[in-house]
C-alpha positions in Angstrom: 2.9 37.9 27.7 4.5 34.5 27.4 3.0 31.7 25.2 2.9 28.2 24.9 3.3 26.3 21.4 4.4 23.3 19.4 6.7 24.1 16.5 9.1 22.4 13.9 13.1 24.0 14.0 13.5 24.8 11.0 17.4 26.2 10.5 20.0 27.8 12.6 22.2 30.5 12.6 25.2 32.3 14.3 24.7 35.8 15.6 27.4 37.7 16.8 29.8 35.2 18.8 27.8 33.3 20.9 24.1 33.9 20.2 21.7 32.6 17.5 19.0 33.0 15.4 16.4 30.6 15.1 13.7 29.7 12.4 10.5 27.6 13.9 7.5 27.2 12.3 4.8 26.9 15.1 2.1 26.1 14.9 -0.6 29.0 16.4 1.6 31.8 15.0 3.4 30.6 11.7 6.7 30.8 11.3 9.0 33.0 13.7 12.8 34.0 14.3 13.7 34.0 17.6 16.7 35.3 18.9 18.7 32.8 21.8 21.5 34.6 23.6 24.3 32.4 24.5 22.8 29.7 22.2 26.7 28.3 21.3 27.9 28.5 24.8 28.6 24.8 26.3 25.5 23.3 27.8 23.0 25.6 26.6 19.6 24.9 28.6 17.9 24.5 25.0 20.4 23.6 22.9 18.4 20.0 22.0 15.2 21.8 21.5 16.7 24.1 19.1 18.3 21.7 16.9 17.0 22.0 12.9 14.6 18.7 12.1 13.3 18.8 15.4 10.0 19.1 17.2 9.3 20.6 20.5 6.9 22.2 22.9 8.2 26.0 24.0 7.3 28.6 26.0 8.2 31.8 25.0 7.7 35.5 24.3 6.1 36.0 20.4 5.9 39.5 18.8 4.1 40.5 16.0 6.8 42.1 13.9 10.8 41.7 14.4 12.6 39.1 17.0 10.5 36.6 19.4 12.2 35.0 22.2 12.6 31.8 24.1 12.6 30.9 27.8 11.9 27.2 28.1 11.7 23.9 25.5 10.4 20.5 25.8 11.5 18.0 23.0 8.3 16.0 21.4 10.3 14.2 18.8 13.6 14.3 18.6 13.5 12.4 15.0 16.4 10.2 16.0 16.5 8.3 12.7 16.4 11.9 10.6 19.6 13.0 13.0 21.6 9.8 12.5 20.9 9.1 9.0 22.6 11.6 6.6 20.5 10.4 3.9 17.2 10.7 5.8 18.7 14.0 7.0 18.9 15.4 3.3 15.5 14.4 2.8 14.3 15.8 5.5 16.3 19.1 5.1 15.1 19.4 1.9 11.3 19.5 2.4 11.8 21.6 5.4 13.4 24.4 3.3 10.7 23.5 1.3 7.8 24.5 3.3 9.6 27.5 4.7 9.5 28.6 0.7 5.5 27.8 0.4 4.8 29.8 3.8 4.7 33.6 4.2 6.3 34.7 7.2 4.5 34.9 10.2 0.9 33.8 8.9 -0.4 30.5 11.1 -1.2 27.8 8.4 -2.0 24.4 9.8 -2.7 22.6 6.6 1.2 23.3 6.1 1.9 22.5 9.5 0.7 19.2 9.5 2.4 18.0 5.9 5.4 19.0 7.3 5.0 17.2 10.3 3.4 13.9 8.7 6.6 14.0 6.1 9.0 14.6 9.1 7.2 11.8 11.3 7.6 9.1 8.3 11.0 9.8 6.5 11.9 9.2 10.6 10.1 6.2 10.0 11.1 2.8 7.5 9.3 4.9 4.7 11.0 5.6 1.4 12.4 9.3 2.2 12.1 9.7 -1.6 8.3 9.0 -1.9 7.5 11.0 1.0 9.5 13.7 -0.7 7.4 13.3 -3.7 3.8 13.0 -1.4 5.1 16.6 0.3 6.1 18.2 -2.8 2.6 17.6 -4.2 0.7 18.8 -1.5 2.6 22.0 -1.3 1.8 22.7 -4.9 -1.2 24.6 -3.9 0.3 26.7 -1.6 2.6 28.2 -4.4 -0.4 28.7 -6.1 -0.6 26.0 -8.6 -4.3 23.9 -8.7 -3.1 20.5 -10.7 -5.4 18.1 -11.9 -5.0 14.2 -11.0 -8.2 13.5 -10.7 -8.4 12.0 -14.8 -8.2 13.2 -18.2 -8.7 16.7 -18.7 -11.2 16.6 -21.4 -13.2 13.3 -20.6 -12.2 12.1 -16.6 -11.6 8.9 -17.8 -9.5 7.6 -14.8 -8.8 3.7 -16.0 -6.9 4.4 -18.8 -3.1 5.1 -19.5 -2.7 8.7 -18.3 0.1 11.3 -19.9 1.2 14.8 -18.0 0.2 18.2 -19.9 2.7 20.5 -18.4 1.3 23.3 -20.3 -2.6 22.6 -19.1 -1.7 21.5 -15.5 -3.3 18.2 -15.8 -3.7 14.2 -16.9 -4.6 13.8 -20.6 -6.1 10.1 -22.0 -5.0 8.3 -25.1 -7.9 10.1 -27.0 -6.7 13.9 -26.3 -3.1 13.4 -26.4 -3.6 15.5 -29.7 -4.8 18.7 -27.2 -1.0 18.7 -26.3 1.6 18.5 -28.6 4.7 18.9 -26.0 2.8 16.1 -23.4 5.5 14.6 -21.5 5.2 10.7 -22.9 5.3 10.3 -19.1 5.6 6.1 -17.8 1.8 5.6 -17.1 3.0 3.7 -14.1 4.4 6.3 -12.5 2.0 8.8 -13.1 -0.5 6.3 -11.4 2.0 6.6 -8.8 1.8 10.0 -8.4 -1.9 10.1 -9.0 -2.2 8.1 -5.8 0.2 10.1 -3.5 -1.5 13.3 -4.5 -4.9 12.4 -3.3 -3.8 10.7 -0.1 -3.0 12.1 3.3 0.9 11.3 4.2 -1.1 8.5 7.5 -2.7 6.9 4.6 0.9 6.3 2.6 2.8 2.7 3.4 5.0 0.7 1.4 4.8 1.2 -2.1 6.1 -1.4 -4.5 8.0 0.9 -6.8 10.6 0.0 -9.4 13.9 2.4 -9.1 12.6 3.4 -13.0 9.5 3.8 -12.0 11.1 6.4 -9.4 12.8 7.9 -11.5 10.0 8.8 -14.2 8.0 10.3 -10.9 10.8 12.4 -9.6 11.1 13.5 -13.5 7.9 14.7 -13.8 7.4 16.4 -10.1 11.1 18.0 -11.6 9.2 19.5 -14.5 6.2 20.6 -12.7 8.2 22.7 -10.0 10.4 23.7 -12.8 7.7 25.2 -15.1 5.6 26.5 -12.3 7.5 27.3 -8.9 10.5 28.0 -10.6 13.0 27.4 -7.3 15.7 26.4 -7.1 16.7 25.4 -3.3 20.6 24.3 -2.1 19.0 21.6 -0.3 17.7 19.9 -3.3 21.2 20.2 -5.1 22.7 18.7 -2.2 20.8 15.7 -2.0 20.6 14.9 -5.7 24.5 15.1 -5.5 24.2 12.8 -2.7 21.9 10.3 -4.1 24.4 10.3 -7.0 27.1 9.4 -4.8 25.2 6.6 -2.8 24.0 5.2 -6.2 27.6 4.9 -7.1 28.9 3.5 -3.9 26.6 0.8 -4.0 27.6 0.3 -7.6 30.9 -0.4 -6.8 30.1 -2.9 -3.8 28.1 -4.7 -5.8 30.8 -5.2 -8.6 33.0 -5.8 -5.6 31.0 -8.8 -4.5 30.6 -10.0 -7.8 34.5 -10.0 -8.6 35.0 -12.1 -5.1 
């Protein structure tokens, strides 16, 4: 019986010469591979709606266990500034691969769905890809199984105070239990008020944040350490774009000793 559902390209890949395979996560059935015969043959009928970073409406034939299949595509949002941005596009790359980590195959989860989609909708937006990066990375951490505490201090809740990062008990700690945690992070309290904001707010409820590129820094830092103690992957998406963060940071070093030498 053929369906009809929304869902998120996820990646692409050749099969055999001309046909593909095709990762979506939809949204009433969870993610699905679907093979498309003659998917690399010139002027495929749904060769924009099967483009990775995009959004579309399908019809289509979904089985429970091995290949689905395609028959017709709509696009919904072609994220135009994700496609013709490389940085955005790394960004966006990135959390996709992501969410396909947090997701079991094939298991509906609309919680998931919709982060993905809010992160997509606003790194294609004049958001900072990098704090939307951070705001998904939090909100995924529950569906790797980790529960972390930003609500306030471990011991007390005191909120108004300058907050540190226990790695070891997956929470905030106040100036009077540092001493419960020897290896605390001696995080910048700034940032993890940052964070601490981001992690209790939908990604609708996220505009412009005044951040320092330190500040930044110290956030992506701890996140780092969090998904490094706990999650423990390590995806080629996110090696690609901190090499390519290193290289814009040097480019626009150089035009700006450029201009200052003219």
């Amino acid at each position: 019986m053929q369906e009809r559902f929304d869902g998120i390209v996820l990646f692409e890949r050749k099969y055999k010469e001309n046909d593909g395979l095709v990762k979506i996560f939809t949204e009433p059935f969870g993610t699905k591979m679907f093979f498309v015969k003659g998917l690399y043959r010139p002027n495929h009928k749904l060769r924009s709606q099967l483009l990775p970073l995009t959004y579309n409406r399908y019809i289509g034939t979904i089985h429970a266990d091995g290949l689905s299949f395609l028959q017709e595509g709509e696009t919904l949002n072609f994220f135009r500034q994700i496609q013709s941005d490389y940085l955005r596009q790394a960004y966006a790359t990135y959390v996709t691969q992501l969410t396909d980590a947090a997701l079991e195959d094939a298991e509906p989860n609309p919680a998931v769905y919709q982060i993905l989609l809010g992160a997509l909708e606003a790194i294609n937006q004049d958001l900072d890809p990098a704090i939307i990066t951070l705001h998904t990375e939090l909100h995924l951490l529950k569906f790797f199984g980790i529960y972390w505490n930003w609500q306030g201090c471990l011991y007390c809740q005191v909120t108004d105070q300058a907050l540190d990062i226990s790695l070891r008990q997956q929470g905030l700690l106040c100036p009077r239990h540092f001493d419960k945690d020897a290896y605390r992070l001696h995080a910048d309290p700034r940032a993890v008020f940052a964070l601490r904001i981001l992690a209790s707010r939908p990604i609708g409820a996220i505009q412009r944040m005044d951040l320092s590129q330190a500040t930044l820094a110290q956030m992506r830092r701890i996140v780092d350490e969090i998904y490094r103690e706990y999650v423990g992957i390590r995806l080629r998406s996110k090696r690609y774009l901190e090499e390519l963060k290193k290289s814009e940071a040097l480019s626009q070093a150089l035009l700006a000793k450029r201009k200052k030498n003219q």
